[in-house]
N, C-alpha and C positions, 0 to 999 in steps of 0.2 A: 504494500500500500504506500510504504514511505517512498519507493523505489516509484510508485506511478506520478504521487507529488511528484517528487524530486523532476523526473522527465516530463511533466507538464509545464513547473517552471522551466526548465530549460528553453522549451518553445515558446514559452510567454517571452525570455529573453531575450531569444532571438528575433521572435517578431518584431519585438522593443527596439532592437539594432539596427534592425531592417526599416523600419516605418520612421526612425532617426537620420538613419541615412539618407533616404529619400527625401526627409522635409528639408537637410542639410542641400542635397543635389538641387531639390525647386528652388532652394533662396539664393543658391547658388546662380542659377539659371535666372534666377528675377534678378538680381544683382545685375547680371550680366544686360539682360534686356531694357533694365533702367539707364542704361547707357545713352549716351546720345545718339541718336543715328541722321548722316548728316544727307542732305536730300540737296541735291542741285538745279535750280530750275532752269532752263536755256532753251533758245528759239531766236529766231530772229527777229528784227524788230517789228511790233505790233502783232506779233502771234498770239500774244494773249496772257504771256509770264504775270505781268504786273495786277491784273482782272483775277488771276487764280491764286495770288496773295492776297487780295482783298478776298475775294472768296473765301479763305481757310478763317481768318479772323470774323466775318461772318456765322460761318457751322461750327468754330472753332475754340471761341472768343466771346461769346457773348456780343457779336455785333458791334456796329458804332453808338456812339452816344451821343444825344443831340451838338453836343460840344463839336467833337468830331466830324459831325457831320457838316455842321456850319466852315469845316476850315475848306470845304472841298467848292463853295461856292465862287470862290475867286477866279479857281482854274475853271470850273464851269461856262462863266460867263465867258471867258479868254475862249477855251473849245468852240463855244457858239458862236462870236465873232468871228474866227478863226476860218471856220465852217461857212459863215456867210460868203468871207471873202474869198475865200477857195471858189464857192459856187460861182460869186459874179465874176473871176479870174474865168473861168471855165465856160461861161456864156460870151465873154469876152474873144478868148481863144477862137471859138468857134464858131465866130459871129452870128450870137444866135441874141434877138433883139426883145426885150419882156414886150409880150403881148398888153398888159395893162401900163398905158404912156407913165403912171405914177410908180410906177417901178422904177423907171429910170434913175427916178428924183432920188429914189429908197437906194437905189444902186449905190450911187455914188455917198449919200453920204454914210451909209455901211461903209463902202474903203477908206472916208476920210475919220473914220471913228477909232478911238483908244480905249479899252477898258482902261477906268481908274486904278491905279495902282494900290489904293487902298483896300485892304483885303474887307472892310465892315461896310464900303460903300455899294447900296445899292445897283444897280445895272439901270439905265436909263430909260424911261418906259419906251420910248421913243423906238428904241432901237427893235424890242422888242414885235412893235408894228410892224414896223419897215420889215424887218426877216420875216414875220407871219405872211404879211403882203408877198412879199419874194416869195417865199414857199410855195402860194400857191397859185403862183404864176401858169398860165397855160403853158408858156415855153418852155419849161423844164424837161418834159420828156423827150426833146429835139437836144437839148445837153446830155440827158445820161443816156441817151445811142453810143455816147461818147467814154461811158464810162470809165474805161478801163484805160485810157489814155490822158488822163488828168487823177492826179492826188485828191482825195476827200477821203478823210477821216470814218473809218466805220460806224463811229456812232451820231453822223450828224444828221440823219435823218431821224433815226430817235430825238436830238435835240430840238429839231425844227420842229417836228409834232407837239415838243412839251413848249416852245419858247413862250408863252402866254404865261403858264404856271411858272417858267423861270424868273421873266422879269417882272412880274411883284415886287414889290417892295418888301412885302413880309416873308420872301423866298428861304428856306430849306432845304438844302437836297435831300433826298433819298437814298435808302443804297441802291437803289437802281439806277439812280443818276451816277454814284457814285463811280458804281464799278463799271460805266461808258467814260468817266472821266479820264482825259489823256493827259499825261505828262512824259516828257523822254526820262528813260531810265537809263541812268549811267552809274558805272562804279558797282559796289555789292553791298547789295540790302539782306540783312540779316534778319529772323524773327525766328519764335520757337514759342512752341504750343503741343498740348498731349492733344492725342488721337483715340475720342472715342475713353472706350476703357483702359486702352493698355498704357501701363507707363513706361513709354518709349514716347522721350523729346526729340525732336530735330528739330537741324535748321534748312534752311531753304536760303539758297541766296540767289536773289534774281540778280542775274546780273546783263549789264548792257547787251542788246541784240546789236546795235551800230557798229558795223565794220570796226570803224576804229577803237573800240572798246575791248575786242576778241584777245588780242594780245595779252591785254592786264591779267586776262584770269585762267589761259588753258594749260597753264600749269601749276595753279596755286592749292590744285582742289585732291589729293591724294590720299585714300582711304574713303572717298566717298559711296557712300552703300547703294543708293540708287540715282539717276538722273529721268528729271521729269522733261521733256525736250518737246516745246510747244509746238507745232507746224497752221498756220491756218490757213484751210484748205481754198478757201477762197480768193487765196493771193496767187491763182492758178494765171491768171491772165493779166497781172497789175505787174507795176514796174518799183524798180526799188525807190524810195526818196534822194537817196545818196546818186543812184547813177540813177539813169531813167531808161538805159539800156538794155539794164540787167533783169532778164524775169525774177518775180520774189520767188517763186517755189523753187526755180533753180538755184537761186541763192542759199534757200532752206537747206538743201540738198547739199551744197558743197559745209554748209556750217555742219551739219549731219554728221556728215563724212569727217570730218576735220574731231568730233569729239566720238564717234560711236569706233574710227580706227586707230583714238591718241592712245599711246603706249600708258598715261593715265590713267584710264579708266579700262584696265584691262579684266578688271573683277568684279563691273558695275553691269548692273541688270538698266535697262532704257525704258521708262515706261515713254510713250508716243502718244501727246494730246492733239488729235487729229482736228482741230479747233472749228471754230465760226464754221460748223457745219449748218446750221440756221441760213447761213448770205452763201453758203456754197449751194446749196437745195436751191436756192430761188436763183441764180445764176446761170447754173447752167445750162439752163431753158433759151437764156437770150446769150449765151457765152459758149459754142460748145468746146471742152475740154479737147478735142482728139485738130484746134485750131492750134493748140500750144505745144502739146504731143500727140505727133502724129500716128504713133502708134496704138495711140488707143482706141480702142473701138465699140464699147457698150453703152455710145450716145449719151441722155439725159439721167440714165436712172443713177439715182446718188449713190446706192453701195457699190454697184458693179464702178462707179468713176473714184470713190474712197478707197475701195481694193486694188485700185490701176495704182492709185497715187502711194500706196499701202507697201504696196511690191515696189514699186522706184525707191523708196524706203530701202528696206530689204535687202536690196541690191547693192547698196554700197555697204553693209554691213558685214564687212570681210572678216571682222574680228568673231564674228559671228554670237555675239555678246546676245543675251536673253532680253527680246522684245518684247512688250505687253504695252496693245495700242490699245486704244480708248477715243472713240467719236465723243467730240463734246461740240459744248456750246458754253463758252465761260461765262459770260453773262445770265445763265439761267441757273439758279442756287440751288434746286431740285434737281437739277439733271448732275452738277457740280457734287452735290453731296452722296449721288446713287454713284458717281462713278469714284469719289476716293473710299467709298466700302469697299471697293474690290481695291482701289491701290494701296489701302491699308494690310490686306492679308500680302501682298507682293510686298511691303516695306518690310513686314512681321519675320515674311519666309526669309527673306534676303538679310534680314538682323540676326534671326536664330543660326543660319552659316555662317555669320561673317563670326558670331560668337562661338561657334563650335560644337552646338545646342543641335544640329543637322548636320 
């Protein structure tokens, strides 16, 4: 009987050992995945980097706060000018003449206007007229035949729709406003927030898409665990800001290529934000794709023309580094937050390897 004690405790013991071990091995392993994990965001310019940073702090963060939100109205208003006088440049270009004779009046003194430099100063009601009037100028659609051969900002057609609600007086943006709002990104933006449940921080650092910014950072970034690399697919037929020559998506492609074959990131998995699928849907109706590459051949339908673009991807990925794309739309916070559920489990996988946990 002493003897069955006796060998009961034993396995009581051992279990004991056993079940200490393990909880030793999880905290071990949480230890490890409480690490930082460093997230790189890249794309070229206007792909969408800066929109899927506001985005995180959004699902992230607890959102803006009136505070916050007030700081983004200055650049707003600049956007919206900005945007008028792109357009009348581009009516201009193409000698296309407003149909309503009071547009004219509106034209010019849109170019000859300045946002106030004062970030608490109102936007002038005035202004706001004149662009609504412009807006909705019969001539317009005789300009964007034209589209793809003149610079306009992706979100100024959303701006033109709201510009009544902007210039108020009592104005606020919104985060819908917000995350249309442009500014050039240069240098490297830092931020770090948990994901979700798991405590794994990262940082993200957007950094400049502009040619001349490439240099500063493709070799700074070593041990990085994953790279988020924006494309947006609708810069299929647009030219770059910097050369006017150069196609954007070719561009994308050589940036691509420049960070998916650097001897850098030899042990970095690529997630692919195949972006502004929204303005590429509604494009290539009057844009067709197989004008830019000739090779492609599945006409209007979006996935067969995102799978073309998908595989030209693909193609220069010689290091043959682990791709996981994702069709987005950065500007929409649902679609945004259904697709980092899935890049949260690729951050998770690619953290438990990089720790030895897999």
């Amino acid at each position: 009987m002493g003897a069955c004690m006796s060998s009961g405790n034993n396995e009581d013991g051992d279990q004991k050992k056993r079940s200490q071990m393990i909880d030793r091995t999880l905290e071990e392993d949480s230890k490890k995945l409480r690490r930082e994990c460093k997230i790189l965001l890249l794309g070229s310019g206007e792909s969408g980097k800066s929109t899927i940073v506001k985005q995180m702090k959004i699902i992230h963060q607890n959102g803006y706060s009136v505070d916050e939100l007030a700081l983004y109205r200055h650049t707003i208003y600049k956007n919206l000018v900005d945007c008028a006088k792109a357009l009348i440049g581009a009516m201009r270009q193409f000698d296309v003449e407003p149909d309503d004779p009071r547009n004219r009046e509106n034209c010019e003194f849109i170019l000859e206007f300045s946002v106030d430099p004062d970030p608490h100063q109102a936007l002038d009601s005035k202004v706001g007229d004149a662009i609504s009037s412009i807006w909705s100028d019969a001539c317009l659609p005789r300009v964007f035949d034209h589209q793809n051969e003149f610079y306009l900002m992706d979100s100024a057609p959303y701006f033109f729709d709201e510009v009544k609600r902007i210039a108020s007086p009592d104005y606020i943006p919104t985060e819908a406003d917000v995350l249309r709002a442009r500014t050039k990104t240069t240098g490297i933006y830092e931020t770090r927030f948990q994901m979700g449940q798991l405590s794994i921080h990262y940082s993200m650092f957007d950094v400049g898409g502009q040619r001349s910014e490439r240099k500063k950072w493709i070799h700074c970034f070593e041990n990085v665990t994953s790279i988020i690399f924006c494309v947006a697919l609708s810069e299929y037929d647009q030219v770059l800001l910097e050369e006017s020559s150069q196609n954007r998506m070719m561009e994308s492609l050589v940036l691509f290529d420049s960070v998916v074959n650097s001897r850098w990131f030899m042990r970095t998995s690529i997630i692919l934000f195949l972006n502004k699928v929204d303005l590429f849907r509604a494009k290539l109706k009057k844009s067709p794709l197989q004008n830019y590459f000739p090779d492609y051949s599945g006409g209007d339908d979006v996935n067969r023309a995102a799978k073309y673009l998908l595989w030209r991807f693909n193609q220069v990925n010689r290091a043959h580094l682990n791709l996981y794309p994702h069709l987005t739309q950065a500007t929409d916070t649902s679609n945004i937050r259904l697709v980092f559920a899935a890049v949260k489990e690729t951050i998770l996988q690619n953290a438990l390897k990089d720790s030895g946990i897999l």
